[in-house]
C-alpha distance (Angstrom), angle and dihedral (degrees) to the residues before:
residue distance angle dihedral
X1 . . .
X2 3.73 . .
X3 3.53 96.0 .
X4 3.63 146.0 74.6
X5 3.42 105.1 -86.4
X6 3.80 113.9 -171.5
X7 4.33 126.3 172.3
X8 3.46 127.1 -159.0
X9 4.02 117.4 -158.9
X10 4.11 93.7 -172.8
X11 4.25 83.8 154.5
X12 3.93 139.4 -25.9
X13 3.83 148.2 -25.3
X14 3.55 149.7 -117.9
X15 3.68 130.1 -153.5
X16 3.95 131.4 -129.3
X17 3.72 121.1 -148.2
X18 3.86 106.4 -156.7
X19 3.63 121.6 -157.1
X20 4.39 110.6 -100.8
X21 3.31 108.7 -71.0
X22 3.98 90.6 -125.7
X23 3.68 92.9 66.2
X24 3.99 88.4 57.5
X25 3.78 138.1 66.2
X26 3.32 135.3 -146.9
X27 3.81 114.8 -145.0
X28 3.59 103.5 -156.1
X29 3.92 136.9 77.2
X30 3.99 93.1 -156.0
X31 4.01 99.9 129.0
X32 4.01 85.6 -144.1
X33 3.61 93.2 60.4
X34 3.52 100.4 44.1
X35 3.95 91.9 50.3
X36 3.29 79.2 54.7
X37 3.46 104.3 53.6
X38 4.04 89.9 44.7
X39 3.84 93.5 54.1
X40 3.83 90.0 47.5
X41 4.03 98.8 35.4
X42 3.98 97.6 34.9
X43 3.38 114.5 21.0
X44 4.09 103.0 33.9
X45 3.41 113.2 163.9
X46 3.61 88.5 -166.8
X47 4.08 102.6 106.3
X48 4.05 83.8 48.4
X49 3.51 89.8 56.6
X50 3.58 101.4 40.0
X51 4.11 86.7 49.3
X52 3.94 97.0 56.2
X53 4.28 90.9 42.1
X54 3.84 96.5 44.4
X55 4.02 101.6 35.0
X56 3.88 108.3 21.7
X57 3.70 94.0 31.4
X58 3.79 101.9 33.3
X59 3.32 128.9 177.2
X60 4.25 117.3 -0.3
X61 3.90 102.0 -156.1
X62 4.08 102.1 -176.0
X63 3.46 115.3 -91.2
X64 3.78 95.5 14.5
X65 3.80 132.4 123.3
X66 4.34 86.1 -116.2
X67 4.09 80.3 56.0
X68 3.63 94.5 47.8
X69 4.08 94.2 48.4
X70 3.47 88.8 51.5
X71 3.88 94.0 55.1
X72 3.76 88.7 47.8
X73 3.97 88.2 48.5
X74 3.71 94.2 56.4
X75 3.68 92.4 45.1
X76 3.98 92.0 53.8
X77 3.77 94.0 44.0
X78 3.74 90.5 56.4
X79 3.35 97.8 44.9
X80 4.30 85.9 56.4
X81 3.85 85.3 59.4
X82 3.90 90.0 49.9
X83 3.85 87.5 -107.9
X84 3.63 107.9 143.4
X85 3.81 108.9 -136.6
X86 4.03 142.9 178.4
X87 3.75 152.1 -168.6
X88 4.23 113.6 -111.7
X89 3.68 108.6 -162.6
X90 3.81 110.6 -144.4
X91 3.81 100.5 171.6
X92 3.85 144.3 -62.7
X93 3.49 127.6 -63.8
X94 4.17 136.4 -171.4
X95 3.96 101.1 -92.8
X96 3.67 119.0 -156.3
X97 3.79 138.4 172.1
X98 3.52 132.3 -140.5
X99 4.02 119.5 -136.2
X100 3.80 134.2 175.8
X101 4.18 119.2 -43.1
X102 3.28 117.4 -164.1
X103 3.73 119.6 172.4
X104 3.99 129.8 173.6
X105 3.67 142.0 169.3
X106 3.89 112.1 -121.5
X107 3.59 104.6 -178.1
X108 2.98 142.7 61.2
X109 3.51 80.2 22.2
X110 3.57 141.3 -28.8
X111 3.55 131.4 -89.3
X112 4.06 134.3 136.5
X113 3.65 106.7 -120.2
X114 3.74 124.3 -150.4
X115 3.71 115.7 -115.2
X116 3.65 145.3 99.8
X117 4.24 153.6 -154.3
X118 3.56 114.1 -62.8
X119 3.85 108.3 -136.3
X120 3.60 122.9 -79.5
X121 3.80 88.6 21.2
X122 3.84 123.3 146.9
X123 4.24 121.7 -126.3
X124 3.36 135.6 -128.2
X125 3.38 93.9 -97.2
X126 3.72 101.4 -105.0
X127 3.69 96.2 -47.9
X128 3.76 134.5 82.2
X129 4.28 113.9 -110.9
X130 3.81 121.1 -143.0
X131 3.62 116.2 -164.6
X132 3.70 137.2 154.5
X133 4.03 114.2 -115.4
X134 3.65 135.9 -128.0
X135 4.16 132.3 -171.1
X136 3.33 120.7 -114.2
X137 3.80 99.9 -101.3
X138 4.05 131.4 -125.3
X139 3.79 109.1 -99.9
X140 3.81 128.0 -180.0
X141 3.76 92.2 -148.2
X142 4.07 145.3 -5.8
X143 3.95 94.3 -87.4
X144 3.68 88.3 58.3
X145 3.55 90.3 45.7
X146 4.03 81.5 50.4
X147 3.78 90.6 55.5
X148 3.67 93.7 50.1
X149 4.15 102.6 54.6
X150 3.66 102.1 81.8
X151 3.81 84.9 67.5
X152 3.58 86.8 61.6
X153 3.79 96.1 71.8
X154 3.67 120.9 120.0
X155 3.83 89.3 2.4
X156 3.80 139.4 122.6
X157 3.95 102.4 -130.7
X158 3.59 123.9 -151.2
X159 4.33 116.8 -144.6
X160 3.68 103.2 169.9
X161 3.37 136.5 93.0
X162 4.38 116.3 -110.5
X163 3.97 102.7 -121.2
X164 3.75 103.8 -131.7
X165 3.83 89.7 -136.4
X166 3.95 128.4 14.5
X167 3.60 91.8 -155.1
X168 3.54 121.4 106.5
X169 4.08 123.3 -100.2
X170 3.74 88.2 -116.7
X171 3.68 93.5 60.5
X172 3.59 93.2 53.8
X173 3.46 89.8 46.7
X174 4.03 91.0 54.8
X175 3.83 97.0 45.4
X176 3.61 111.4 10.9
X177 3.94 118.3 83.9
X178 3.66 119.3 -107.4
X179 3.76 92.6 -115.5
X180 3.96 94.1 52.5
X181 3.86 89.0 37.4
X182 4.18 90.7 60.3
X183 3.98 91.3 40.8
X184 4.06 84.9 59.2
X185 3.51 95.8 45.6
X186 3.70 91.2 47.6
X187 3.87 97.9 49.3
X188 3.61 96.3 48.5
X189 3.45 90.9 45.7
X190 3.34 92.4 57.2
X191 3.85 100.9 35.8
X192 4.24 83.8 54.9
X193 3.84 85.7 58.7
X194 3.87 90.7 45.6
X195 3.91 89.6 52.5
X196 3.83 96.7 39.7
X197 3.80 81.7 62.1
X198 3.67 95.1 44.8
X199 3.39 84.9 62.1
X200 3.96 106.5 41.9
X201 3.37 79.4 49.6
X202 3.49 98.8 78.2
X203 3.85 97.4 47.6
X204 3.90 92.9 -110.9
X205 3.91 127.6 99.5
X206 3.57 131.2 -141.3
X207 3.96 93.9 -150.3
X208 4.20 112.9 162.3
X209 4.01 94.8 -10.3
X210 3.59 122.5 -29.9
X211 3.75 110.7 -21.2
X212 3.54 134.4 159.0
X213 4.04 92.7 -6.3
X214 3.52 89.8 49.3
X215 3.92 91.5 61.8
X216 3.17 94.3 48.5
X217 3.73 101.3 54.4
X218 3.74 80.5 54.8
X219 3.48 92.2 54.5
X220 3.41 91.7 52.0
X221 4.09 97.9 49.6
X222 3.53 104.5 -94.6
X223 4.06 108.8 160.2
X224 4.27 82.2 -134.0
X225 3.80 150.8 -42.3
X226 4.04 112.1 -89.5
X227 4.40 106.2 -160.4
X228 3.62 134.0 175.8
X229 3.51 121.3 -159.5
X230 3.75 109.2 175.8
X231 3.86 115.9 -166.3
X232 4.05 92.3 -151.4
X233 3.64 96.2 -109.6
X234 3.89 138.2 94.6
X235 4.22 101.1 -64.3
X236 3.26 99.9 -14.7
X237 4.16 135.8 149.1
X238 3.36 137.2 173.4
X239 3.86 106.1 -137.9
X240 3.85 109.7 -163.9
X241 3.70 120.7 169.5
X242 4.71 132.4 -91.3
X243 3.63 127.5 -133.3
X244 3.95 81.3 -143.9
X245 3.88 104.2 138.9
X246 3.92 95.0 176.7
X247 3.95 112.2 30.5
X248 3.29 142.5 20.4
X249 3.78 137.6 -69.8
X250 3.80 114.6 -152.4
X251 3.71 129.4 -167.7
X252 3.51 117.1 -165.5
X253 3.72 137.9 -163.1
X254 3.83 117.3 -89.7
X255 3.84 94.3 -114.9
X256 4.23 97.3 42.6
X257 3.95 90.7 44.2
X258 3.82 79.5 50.5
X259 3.73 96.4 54.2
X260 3.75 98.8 42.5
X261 3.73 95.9 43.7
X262 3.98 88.8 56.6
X263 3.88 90.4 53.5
X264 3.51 89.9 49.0
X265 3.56 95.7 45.0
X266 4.26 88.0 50.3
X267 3.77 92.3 48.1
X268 3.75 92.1 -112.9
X269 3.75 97.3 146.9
X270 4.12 103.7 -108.8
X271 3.58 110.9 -172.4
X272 3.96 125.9 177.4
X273 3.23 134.6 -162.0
X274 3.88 123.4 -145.6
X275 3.71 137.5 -164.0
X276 3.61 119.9 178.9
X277 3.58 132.6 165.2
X278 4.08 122.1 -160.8
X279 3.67 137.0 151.8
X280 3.67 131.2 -148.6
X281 3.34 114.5 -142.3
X282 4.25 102.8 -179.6
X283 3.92 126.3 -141.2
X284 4.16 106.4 -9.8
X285 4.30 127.3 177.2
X286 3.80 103.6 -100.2
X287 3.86 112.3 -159.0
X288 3.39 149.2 -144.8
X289 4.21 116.0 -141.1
X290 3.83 104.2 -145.6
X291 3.98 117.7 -175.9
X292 3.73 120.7 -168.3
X293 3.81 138.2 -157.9
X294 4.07 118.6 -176.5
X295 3.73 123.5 -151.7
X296 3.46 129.9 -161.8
X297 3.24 114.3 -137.3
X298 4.32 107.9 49.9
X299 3.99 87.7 16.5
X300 3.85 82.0 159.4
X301 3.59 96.7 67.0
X302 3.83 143.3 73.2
X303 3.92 144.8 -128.3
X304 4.02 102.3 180.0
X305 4.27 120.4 -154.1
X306 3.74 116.4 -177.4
X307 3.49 148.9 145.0
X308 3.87 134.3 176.8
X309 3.66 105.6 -93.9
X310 4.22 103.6 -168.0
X311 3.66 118.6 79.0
X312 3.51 132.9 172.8
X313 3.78 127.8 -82.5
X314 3.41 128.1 -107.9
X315 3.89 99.4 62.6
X316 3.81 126.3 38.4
X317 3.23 105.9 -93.2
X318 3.78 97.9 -106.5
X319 3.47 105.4 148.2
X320 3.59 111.4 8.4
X321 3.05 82.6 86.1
X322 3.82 119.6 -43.0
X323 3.65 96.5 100.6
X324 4.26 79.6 55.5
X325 3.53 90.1 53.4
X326 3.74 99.2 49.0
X327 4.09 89.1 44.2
X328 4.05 85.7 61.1
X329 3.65 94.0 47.4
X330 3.74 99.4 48.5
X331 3.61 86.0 45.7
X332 3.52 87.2 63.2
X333 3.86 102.8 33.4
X334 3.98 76.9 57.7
X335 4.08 93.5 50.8
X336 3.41 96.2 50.8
């Protein structure tokens, strides 16, 4: 590599399966190329890589202590191919870090539910928090809204919309007839529309988790913000982050938000308890990881790698954008 090579890890990775390297050719004779080709095709280290980042690591929200590992991981695994590397600070960021959520429904029966802290969200304060829960309610403007709050107090409040089904689209499209298949799409369709309003209704958004409504359900005394944010696949949540500073924000799977929205909405008394531990850790460096090879001959110039290496928090980081991170860093392990 005659160039300056430079990489830039600003977040995360994602990984690229290659078809076996016996049913491909490689039309060249250049010894460079073929080594090459055999580091990359036979001897990937990119499942290694991807291993440590997604499972050991985990998830690398910005600012956090996760985040922070993973810089100092990429700088030590550089450094053990003789690839000198180092931290860029580019400013300060809000660090947080996730603990243990536990959430269950006590009555009318018991059952553990599935769910966890969105990011950023406060704890319990060491203790778990049984309340009874309530849906947020249809308003026809803010000032009913307004009227409406103090009933909030001491509550778990529900903002999102009950999916009809948790199963994916292209399992109704396998089994399901076309005629029951279009009803579903159309009533969820419409009952989305129904519960956007709900919510614009009150003069509060929802945006990327709970946002402005969720503060002010806090404000008003609510025991914490319940959210489902179903991904529209088999189990699967999009977990964004609150701007709670006091309680907790909760999402919860698409079938147990289900199930304790329904006994709320037929006044059968749900009540959950939560546990959630979080720190707050204020204004912390964030980093960039920047490795560096030299050439020789066109020292002056550049070839540039990177990938974003945070990610957010509740999964590992896998492909948003680990399997980015670990393509840059077998490119160079390759290089050098």
């Amino acid at each position: 590599m005659r160039r300056f090579v430079r990489f830039a890890a600003a977040s995360a990775v994602a990984l690229a399966f290659a078809a076996p390297a016996s049913a491909q050719t490689l039309p060249t004779n250049d010894p460079v190329l073929r080594r090459i080709w055999e580091l990359g095709m036979e001897q990937s280290h990119t499942y290694d890589l991807a291993q440590v980042l997604s499972d050991s690591i985990g998830p690398r929200l910005t600012g956090s202590p996760g985040h922070r590992a993973g810089n100092e991981w990429l700088a030590r695994t550089y450094a053990s191919w003789g690839i000198p590397a180092r931290q860029e600070k580019y400013g300060t960021w809000s660090s947080w870090r996730r603990g243990i959520s536990h959430i269950d429904l006590v009555t009318p029966r018991v059952r553990s539910l599935e769910g966890t802290m969105l990011a950023y969200s406060p704890g319990t304060g060491g203790r778990p928090v049984t309340a009874p829960v309530v849906i947020l309610p249809s308003v026809k403007d803010s000032a009913e809204f307004a009227r409406w709050l103090p009933a909030v107090k001491g509550k778990y409040v529900l903002v999102s919309m009950p999916q009809p089904t948790c199963r994916p689209d292209s399992a109704w499209a396998q089994w399901a007839t076309k005629e029951s298949f279009a009803k579903l799409v159309a009533s969820r369709d419409s009952a989305t529309r129904a519960w956007n309003a709900r919510v614009a209704a009150t003069g509060y958004g929802l945006s990327l988790g709970t946002g402005t409504l969720g503060v002010r359900l806090e404000q008003a005394g609510a025991a914490g913000v319940i959210a489902s944010r179903w991904s529209e696949g088999w189990g699967v949540n999009k977990v964004f982050f609150t701007r709670n500073e006091k309680v907790p924000a909760i999402d919860l799977s698409c079938e147990d938000y289900g199930l304790v929205f329904r006994l709320a909405e037929n006044n059968q008394a749900p009540t959950l308890r939560v546990t959630a531990e979080s720190q707050q850790l204020g204004e912390q460096p964030v980093f960039n990881t920047v490795a560096e090879m030299k050439g020789t001959q066109k020292p002056g110039e550049y070839v540039l790698l990177s990938a974003h290496f945070d990610s957010w928090d509740a999964g590992s980081g896998a492909t948003d954008n680990g399997t980015g991170t670990v393509v840059m860093m077998e490119a160079m392990r390759i290089l050098k």
